[in-house]
GUDO-372959 format. One record per residue (C-alpha): residue number from 0; residue in three letters; chain; x, y, z. Coordinates in Angstrom, 3 decimals. Example, Ala and Ser with C-alpha at 12.3 -4.5 7.8 and 13.67 -1.06 7.14 Angstrom:
! residues 2
 pos code unit     east    north       up
   0  ALA    A   12.300   -4.500    7.800
   1  SER    A   13.670   -1.060    7.140
//
This chain:
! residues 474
 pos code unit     east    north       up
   0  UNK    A   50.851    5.960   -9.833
   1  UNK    A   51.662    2.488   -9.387
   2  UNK    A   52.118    0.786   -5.693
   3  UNK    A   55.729   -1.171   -5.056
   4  UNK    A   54.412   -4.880   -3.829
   5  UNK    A   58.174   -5.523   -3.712
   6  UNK    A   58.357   -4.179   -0.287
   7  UNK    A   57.224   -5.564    2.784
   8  UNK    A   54.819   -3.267    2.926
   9  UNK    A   52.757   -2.103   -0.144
  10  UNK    A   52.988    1.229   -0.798
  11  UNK    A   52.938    4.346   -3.338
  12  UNK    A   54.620    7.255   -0.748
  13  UNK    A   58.455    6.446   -1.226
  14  UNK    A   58.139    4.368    1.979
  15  UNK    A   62.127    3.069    1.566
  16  UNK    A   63.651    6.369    0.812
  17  UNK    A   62.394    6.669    5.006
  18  UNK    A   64.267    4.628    6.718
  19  UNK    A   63.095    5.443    9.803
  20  UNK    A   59.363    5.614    8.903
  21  UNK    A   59.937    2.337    7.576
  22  UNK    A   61.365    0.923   10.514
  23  UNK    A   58.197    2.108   12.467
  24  UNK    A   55.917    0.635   10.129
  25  UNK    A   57.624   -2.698   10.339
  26  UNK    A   57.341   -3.145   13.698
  27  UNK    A   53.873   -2.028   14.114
  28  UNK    A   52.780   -4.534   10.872
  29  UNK    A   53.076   -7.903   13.616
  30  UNK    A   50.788   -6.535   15.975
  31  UNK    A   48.691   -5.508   13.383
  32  UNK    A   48.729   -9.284   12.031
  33  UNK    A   48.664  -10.553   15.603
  34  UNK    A   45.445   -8.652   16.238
  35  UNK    A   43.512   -9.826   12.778
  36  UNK    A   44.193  -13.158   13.469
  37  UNK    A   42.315  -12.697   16.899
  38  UNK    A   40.130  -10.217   15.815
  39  UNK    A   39.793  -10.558   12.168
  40  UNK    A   36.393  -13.299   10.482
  41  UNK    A   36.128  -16.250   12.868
  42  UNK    A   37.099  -19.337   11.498
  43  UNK    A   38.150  -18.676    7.654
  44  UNK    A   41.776  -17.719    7.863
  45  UNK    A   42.330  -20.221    6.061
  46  UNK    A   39.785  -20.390    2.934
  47  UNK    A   40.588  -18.768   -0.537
  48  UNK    A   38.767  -16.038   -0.851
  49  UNK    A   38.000  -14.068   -4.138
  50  UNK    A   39.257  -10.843   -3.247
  51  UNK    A   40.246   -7.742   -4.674
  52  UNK    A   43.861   -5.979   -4.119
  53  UNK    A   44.590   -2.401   -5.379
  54  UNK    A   47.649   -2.333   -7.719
  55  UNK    A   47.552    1.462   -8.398
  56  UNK    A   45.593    4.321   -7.178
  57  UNK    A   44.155    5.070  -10.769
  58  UNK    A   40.371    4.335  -12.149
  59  UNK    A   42.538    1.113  -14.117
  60  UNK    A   44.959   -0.556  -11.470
  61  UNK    A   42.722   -0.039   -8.432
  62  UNK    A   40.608   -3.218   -8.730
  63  UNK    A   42.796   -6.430   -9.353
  64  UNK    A   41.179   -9.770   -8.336
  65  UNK    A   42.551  -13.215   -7.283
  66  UNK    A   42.039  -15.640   -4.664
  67  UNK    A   44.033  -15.838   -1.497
  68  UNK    A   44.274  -16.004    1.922
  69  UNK    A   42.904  -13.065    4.351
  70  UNK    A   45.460  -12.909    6.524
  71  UNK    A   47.731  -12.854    3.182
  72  UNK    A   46.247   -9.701    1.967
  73  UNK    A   48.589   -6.953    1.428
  74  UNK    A   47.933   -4.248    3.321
  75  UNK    A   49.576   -1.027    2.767
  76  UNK    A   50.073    2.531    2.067
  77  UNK    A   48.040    4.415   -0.770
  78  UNK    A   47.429    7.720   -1.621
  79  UNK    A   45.595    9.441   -4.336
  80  UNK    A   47.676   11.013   -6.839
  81  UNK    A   48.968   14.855   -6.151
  82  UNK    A   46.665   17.564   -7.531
  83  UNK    A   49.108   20.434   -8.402
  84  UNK    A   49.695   23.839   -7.130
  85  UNK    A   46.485   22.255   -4.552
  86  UNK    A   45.126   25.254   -2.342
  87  UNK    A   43.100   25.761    0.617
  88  UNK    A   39.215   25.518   -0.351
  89  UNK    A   37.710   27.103    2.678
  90  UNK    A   38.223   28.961    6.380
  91  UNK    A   40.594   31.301    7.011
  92  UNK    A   43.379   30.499    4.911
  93  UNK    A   41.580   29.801    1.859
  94  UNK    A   43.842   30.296   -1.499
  95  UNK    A   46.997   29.824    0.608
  96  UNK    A   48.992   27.067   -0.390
  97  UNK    A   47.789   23.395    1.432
  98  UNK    A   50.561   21.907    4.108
  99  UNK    A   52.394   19.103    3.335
 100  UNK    A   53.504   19.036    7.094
 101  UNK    A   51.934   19.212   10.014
 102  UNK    A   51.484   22.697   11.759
 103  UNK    A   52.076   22.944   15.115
 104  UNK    A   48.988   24.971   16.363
 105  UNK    A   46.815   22.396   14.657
 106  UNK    A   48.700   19.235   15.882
 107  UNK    A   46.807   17.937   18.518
 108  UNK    A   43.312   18.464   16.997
 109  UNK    A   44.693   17.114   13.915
 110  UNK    A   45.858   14.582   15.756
 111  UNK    A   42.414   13.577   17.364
 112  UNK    A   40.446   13.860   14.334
 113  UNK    A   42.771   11.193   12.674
 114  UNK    A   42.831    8.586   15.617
 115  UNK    A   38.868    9.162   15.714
 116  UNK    A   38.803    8.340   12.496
 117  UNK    A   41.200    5.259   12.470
 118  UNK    A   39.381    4.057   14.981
 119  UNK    A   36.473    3.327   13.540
 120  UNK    A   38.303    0.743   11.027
 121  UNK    A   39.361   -1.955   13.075
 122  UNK    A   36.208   -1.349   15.126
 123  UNK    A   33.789   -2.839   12.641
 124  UNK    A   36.488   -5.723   11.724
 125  UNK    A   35.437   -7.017   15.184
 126  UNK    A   31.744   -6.064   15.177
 127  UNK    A   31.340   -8.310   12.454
 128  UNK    A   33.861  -11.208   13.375
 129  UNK    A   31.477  -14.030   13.581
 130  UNK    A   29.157  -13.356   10.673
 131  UNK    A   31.237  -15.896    8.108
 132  UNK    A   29.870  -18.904   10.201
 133  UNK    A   25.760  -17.826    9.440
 134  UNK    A   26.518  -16.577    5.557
 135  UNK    A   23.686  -16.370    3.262
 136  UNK    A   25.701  -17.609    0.548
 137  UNK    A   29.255  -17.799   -1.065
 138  UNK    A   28.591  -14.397   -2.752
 139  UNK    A   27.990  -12.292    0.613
 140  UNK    A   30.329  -13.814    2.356
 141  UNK    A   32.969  -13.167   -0.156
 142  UNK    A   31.300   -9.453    0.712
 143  UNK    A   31.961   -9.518    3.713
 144  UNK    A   35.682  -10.414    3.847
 145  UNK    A   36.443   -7.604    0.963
 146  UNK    A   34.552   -5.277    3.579
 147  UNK    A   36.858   -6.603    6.220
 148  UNK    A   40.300   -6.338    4.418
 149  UNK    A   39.689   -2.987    3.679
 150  UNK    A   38.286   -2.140    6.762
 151  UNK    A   42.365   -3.247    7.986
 152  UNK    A   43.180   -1.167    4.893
 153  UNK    A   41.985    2.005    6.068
 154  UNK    A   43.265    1.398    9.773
 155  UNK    A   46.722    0.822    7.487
 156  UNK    A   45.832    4.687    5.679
 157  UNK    A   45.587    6.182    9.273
 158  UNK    A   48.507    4.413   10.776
 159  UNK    A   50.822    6.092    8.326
 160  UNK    A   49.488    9.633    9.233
 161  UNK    A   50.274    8.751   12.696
 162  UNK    A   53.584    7.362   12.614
 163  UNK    A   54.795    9.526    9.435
 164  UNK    A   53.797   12.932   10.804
 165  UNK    A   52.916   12.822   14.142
 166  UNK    A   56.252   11.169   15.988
 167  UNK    A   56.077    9.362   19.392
 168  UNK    A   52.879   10.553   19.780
 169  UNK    A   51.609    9.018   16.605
 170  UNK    A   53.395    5.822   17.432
 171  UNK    A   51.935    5.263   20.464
 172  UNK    A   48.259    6.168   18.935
 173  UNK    A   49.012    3.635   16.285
 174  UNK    A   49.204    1.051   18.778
 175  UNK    A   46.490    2.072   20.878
 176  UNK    A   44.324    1.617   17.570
 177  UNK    A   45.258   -2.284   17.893
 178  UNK    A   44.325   -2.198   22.345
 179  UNK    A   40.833   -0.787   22.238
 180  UNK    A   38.075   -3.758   21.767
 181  UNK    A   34.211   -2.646   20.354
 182  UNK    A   32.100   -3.655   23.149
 183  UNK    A   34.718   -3.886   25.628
 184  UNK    A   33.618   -2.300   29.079
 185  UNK    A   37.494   -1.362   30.111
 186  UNK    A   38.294    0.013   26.999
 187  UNK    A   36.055    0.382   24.434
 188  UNK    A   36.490    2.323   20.966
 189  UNK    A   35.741    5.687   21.038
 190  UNK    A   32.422    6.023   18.961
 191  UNK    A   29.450    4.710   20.478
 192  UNK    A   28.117    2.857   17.285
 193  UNK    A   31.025    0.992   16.932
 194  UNK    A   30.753   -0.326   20.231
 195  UNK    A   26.849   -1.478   19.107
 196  UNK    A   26.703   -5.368   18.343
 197  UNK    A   26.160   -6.604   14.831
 198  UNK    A   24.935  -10.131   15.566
 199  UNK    A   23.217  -11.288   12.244
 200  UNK    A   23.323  -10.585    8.746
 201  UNK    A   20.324   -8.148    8.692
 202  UNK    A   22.311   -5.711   11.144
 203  UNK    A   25.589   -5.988    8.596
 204  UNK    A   23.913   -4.562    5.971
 205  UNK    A   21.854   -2.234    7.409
 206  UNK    A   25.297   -0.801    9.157
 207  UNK    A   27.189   -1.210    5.704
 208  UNK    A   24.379    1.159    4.247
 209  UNK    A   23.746    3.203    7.236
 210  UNK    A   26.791    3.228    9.866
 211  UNK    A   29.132    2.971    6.942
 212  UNK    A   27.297    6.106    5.056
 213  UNK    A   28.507    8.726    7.722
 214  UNK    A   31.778    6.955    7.126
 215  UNK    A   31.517    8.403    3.354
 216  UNK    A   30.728   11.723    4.719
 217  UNK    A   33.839   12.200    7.122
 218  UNK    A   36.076   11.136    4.526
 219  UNK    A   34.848   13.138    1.907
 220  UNK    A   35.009   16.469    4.630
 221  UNK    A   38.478   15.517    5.272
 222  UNK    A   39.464   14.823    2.089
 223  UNK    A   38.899   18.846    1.518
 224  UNK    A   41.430   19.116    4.537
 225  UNK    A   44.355   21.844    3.846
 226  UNK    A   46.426   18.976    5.448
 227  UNK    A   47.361   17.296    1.967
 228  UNK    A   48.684   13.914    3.117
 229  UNK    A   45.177   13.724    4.682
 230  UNK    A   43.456   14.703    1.598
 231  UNK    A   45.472   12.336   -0.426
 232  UNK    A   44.827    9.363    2.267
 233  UNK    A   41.194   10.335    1.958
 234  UNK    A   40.304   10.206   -1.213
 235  UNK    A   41.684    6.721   -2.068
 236  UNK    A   39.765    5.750    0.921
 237  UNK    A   36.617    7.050   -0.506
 238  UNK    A   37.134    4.590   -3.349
 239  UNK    A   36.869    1.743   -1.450
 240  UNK    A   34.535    2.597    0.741
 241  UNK    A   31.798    3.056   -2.317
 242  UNK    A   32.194   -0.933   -2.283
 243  UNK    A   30.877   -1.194    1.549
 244  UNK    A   27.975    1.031    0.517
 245  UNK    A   27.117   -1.060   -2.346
 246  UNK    A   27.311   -4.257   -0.170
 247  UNK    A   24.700   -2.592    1.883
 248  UNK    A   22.361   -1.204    0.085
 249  UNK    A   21.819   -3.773   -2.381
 250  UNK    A   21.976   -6.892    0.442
 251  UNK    A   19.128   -4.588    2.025
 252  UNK    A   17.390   -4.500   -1.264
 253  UNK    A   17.618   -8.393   -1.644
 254  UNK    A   15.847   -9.118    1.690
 255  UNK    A   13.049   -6.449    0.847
 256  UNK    A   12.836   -8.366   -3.122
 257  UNK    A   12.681  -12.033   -1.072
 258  UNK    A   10.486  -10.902    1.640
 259  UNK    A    8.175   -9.083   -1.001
 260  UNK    A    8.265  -12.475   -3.669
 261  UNK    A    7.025  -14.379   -0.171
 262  UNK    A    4.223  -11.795    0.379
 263  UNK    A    2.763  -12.532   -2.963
 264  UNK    A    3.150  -16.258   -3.034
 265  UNK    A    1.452  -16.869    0.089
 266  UNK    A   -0.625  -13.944    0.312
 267  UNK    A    0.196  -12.581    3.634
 268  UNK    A    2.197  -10.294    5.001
 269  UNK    A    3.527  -12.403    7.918
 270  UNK    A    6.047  -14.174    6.160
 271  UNK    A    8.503  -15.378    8.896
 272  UNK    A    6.944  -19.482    8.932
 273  UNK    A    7.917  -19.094    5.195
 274  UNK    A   11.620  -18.251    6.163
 275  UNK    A   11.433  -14.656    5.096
 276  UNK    A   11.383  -11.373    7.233
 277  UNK    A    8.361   -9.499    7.646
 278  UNK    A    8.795   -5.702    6.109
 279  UNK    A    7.780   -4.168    9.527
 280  UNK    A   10.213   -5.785   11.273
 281  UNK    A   13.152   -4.664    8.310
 282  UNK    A   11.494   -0.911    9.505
 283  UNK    A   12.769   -1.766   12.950
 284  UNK    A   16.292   -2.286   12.138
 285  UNK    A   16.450    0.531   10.308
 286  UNK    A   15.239    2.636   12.706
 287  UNK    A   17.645    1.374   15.061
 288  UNK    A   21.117    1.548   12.591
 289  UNK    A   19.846    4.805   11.100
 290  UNK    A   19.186    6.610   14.695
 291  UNK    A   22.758    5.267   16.172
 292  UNK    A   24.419    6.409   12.837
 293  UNK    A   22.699   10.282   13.379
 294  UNK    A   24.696   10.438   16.391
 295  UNK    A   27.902    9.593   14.821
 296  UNK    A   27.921   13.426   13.208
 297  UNK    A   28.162   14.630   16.479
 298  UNK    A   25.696   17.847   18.393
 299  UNK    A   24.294   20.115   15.920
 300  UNK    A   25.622   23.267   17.468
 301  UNK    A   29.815   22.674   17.797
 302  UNK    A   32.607   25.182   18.096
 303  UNK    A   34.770   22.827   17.727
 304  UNK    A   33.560   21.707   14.081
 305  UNK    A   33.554   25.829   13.575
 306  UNK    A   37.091   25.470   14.817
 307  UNK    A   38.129   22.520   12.304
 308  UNK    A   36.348   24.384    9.034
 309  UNK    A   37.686   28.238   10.010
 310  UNK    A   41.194   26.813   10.334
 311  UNK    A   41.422   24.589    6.909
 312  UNK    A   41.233   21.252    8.633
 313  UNK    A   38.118   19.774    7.576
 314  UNK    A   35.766   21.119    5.141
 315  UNK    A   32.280   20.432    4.186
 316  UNK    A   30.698   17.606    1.754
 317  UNK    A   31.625   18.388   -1.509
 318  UNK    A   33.093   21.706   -0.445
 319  UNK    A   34.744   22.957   -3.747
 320  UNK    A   31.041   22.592   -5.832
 321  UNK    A   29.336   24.657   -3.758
 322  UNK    A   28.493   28.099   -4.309
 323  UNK    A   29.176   30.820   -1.280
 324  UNK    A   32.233   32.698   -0.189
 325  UNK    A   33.646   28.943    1.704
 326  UNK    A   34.396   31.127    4.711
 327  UNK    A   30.478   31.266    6.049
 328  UNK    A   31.348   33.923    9.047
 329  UNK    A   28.307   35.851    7.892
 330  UNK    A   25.481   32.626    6.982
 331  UNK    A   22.989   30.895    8.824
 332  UNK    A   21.823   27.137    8.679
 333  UNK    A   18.261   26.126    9.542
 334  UNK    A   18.506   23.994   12.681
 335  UNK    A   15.669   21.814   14.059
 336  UNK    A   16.259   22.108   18.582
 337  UNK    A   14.728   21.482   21.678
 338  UNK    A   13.225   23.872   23.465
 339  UNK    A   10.896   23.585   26.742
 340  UNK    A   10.008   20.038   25.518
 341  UNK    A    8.851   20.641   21.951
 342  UNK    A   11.118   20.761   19.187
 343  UNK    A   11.362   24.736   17.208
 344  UNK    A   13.078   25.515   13.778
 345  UNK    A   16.107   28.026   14.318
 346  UNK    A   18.031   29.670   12.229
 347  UNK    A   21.979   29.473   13.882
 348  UNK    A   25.475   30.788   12.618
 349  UNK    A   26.410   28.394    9.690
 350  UNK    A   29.819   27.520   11.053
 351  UNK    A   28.560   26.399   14.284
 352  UNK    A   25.832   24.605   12.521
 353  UNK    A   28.583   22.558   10.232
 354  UNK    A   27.544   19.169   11.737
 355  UNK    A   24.172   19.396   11.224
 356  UNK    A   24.623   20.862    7.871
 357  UNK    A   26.563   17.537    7.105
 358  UNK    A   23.828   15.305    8.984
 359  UNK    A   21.403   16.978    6.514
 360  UNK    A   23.202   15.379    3.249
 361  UNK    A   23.507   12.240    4.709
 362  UNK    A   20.214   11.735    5.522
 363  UNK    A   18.942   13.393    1.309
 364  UNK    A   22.032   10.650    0.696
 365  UNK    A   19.753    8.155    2.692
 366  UNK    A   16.376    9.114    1.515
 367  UNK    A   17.253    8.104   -2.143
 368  UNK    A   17.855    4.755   -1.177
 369  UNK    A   14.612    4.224    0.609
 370  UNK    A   12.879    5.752   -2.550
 371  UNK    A   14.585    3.222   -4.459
 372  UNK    A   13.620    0.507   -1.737
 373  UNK    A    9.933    1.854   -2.313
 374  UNK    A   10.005    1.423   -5.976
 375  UNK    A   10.697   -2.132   -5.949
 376  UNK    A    7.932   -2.758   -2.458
 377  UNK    A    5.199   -0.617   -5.090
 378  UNK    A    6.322   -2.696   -8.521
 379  UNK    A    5.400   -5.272   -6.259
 380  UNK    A    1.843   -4.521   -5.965
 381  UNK    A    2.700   -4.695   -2.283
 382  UNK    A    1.162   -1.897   -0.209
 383  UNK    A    4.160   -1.100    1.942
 384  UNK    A    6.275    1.847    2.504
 385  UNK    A    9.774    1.952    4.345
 386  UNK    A   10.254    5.893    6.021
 387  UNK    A   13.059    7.132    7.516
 388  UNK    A   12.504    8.085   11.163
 389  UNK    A   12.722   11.828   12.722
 390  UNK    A   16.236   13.134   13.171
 391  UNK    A   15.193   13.630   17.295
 392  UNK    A   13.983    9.366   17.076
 393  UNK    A   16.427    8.179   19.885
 394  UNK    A   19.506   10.119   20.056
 395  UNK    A   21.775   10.314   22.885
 396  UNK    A   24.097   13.197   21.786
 397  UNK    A   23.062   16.859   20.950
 398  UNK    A   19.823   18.689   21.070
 399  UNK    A   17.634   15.832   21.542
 400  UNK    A   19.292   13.939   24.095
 401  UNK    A   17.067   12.914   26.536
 402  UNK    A   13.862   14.259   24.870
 403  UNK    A   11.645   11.377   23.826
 404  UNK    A   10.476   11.685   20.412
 405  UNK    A    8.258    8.971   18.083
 406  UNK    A    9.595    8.496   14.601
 407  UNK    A    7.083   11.002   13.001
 408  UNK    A    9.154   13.399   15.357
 409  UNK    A    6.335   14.029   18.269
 410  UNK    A    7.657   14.926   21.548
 411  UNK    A    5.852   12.106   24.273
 412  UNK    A    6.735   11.461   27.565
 413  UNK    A    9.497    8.960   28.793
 414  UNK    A    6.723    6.626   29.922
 415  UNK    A    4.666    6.282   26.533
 416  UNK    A    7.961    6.459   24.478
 417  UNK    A    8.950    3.242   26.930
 418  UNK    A    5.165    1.493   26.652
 419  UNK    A    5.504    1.777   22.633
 420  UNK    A    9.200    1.058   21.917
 421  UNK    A    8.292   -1.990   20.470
 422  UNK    A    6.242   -0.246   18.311
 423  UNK    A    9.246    0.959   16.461
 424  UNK    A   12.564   -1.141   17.483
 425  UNK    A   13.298   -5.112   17.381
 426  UNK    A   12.154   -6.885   20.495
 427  UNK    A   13.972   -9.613   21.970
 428  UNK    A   11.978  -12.091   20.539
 429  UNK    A   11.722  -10.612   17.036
 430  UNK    A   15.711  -10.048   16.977
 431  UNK    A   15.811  -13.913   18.392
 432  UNK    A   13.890  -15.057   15.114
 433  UNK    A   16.192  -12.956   12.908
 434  UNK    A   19.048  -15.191   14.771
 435  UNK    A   16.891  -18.547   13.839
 436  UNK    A   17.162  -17.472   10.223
 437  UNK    A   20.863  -16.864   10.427
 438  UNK    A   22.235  -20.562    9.045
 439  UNK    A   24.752  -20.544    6.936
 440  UNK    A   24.367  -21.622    2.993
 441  UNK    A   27.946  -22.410    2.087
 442  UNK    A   27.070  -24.353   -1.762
 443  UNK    A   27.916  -22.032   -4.687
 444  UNK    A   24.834  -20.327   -6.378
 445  UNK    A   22.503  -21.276   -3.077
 446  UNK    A   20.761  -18.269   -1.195
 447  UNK    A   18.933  -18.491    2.345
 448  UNK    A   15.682  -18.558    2.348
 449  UNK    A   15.494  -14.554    3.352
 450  UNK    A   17.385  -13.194    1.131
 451  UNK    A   17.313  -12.806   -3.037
 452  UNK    A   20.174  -13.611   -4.952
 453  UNK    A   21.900  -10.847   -6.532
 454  UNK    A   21.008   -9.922  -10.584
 455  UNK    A   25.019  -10.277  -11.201
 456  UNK    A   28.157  -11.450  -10.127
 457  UNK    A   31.376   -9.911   -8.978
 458  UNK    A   33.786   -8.569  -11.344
 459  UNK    A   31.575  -10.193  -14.191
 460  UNK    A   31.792  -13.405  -12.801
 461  UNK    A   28.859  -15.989  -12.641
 462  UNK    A   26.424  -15.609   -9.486
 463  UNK    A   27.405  -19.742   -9.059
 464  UNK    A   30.922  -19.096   -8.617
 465  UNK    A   32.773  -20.585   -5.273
 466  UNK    A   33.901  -17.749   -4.455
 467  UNK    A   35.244  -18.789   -1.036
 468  UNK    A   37.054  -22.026   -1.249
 469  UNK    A   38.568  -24.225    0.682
 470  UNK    A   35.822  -24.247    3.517
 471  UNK    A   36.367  -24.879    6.976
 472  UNK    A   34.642  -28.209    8.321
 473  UNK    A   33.217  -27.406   11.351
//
């Protein structure tokens, strides 16, 4: 299914056969470029980037590279291909035939769930605005821009929802998406970890790996959605988003390879007057990005994610390979909870236990990336192991809100929890070193000091390629 760059907008849904769709679009694209260029990566509007530009939505046109200009990226409309005769998978209406309009007892939650969603695109565009000017070399910061323009992709993929399906209301959602600020104290976006500060490079990738992660997990529970046009949206999505993963995990794996190569050259595991970044303090961060990203799945007991899954809106990771009746009125789901300070296993209704039954595959989805991490810290000879923390470790929405818990998961008291915090999160001074190693390397094939560079290069090009040119001076 091939994607008409002939049009001002980019797109693979008959976009000009609706004029007045069309119309919408084309007014909201300005504000959309008006807000990149203030919101979009500081200072390299300008350079040529080596970027990546879907030409079709199949496993062959998907990936086209070239240099150009950010703000000359075009972003548009594209949706997976069709899957005939496609059916509800799960809830209520499971085997009826999926909607390929709206229905109006599920607008408004529909509704919601895709503006929640969209907002969370532009979001981290602007949480990571200033990173280009302390790169660790060419390579991630060509990263970092693909992350970006399709970051302003997906906001594009939830845009057309709005406006095609959704009317005036949809409209005026769409630009609401381009109004909200991350960070801002009038009006903020509506998740709280995209309103979280991502001031140096460590904190990119650990969000890329972490924050980005539950990102994975929503889209793949609504691409099961009985709402096909989200499906479709979805699922191309997904596709691109496996590239923000990647950028994470691996830049994540580079500092642990650098700070481990530092550890055996000088023989000490307080690398940081070597330029490197001590292991235990890498634990910290995670901590931090993987407790924030817990809460992003929302309390572990909701109706309303009952609500979403009985009624065909949004289904559950990898809904169609699983083996039960998809309906789940009559299952349970193991359910860790507070009770009278301590924290109890319980055994709750499955479909009000949907969040936490997604929570639990992201975190197995996490785990095998630490055991990976591991590997590489123990093939080092270095005696070192990264954990993940408790699921109650610092939460401020569901069950363990307000209940102080260490990362081994023992309930303490509000005063030691406070006396030991810097036991287990970056202080100020320890986050203030990670911004002293944040200089920017901008000579092809150089690395900073902290991190390792990468065993390949993009798209089978050389690790020593420019790929950013045309550099700003200052």
């Amino acid at each position: 299914m091939s994607i008409n760059y002939d049009e001002r907008i980019p797109n693979n849904v008959g976009l000009s056969a609706d004029r007045r769709l069309q119309r919408a679009l084309e007014n909201w694209q300005p504000k959309f470029l008006e807000w990149w260029n203030q919101m979009g990566p500081s200072g390299f509007q300008t350079a040529d980037v080596y970027l990546r530009t879907a030409t079709s939505v199949d496993a062959k046109g998907w990936a086209t590279f070239d240099y150009l200009k950010m703000p000359e990226y075009r972003w548009g409309i594209f949706l997976a291909e069709p899957v005939a005769d496609r059916k509800i998978g799960f809830g209520e209406q499971r085997g009826e035939p999926v909607w390929q309009e709206v229905p109006g007892e599920h607008r408004g939650v529909l509704r919601r769930l895709i503006v929640t969603q969209g907002d969370t695109e532009p979001a981290s565009v602007e949480q990571q605005r200033h990173l280009g000017r302390t790169c660790p070399s060419l390579y991630d910061l060509r990263n970092l821009f693909q992350v970006n323009v399709e970051e302003g992709r997906h906001l594009w993929a939830m845009v057309y929802l709005l406006q095609a399906y959704f009317g005036r209301d949809g409209r005026e959602e769409a630009e609401a998406l381009l109004e909200r600020r991350s960070g801002s104290a009038d009006n903020p976006r509506i998740l709280g970890a995209f309103n979280e500060r991502t001031p140096d490079w460590l904190s990119f990738f650990m969000f890329t790996h972490f924050t980005d992660r539950d990102g994975k997990f929503q889209l793949a529970s609504l691409a099961e959605s009985g709402f096909d046009p989200l499906s479709r949206t979805c699922r191309f999505m997904l596709t691109e988003e496996a590239h923000h993963l990647f950028v994470g995990e691996t830049g994540i794996g580079r500092i642990i390879a650098r700070s481990c190569q530092l550890m055996r050259e000088h023989r000490t595991d307080r690398i940081g007057d070597y330029g490197g970044i001590d292991l235990a303090i890498i634990q910290k961060y995670l901590n931090f990005h993987f407790s924030v990203s817990l809460d992003l799945f929302g309390s572990e007991l909701s109706t309303n994610a009952a609500n979403y899954f009985s009624t065909g809106l949004k289904g559950r990771f990898k809904e169609s390979e699983r083996n039960d009746d998809h309906r789940l009125t009559e299952s349970t789901h193991r359910v860790l909870r507070a009770h009278a300070g301590a924290i109890i296993e319980s055994e709750e209704p499955a479909l009000t236990a949907l969040n936490e039954s997604l929570r639990d595959a992201y975190i197995a989805d996490c785990w095998r990336a630490l055991v990976r991490w591991n590997k590489n810290i123990e093939d080092s000879g270095i005696d070192f192991r990264l954990t993940l923390p408790h699921r109650g470790f610092r939460r401020a929405i569901g069950e363990f809100k307000g209940l102080y818990v260490t990362p081994e998961g023992l309930p303490v008291s509000e005063t030691e929890w406070r006396a030991r915090e810097g036991q287990w999160l970056p202080t100020p001074a320890e986050r203030e070193f990670i911004g002293f190693l944040m200089t920017p390397v901008l000579q092809p094939g150089k690395f900073a000091s902290w991190i390792a560079p990468p065993p390949r290069g993009i798209n089978h090009q050389p690790i020593e390629m420019d790929y950013v040119r045309e550099l700003p001076t200052k």
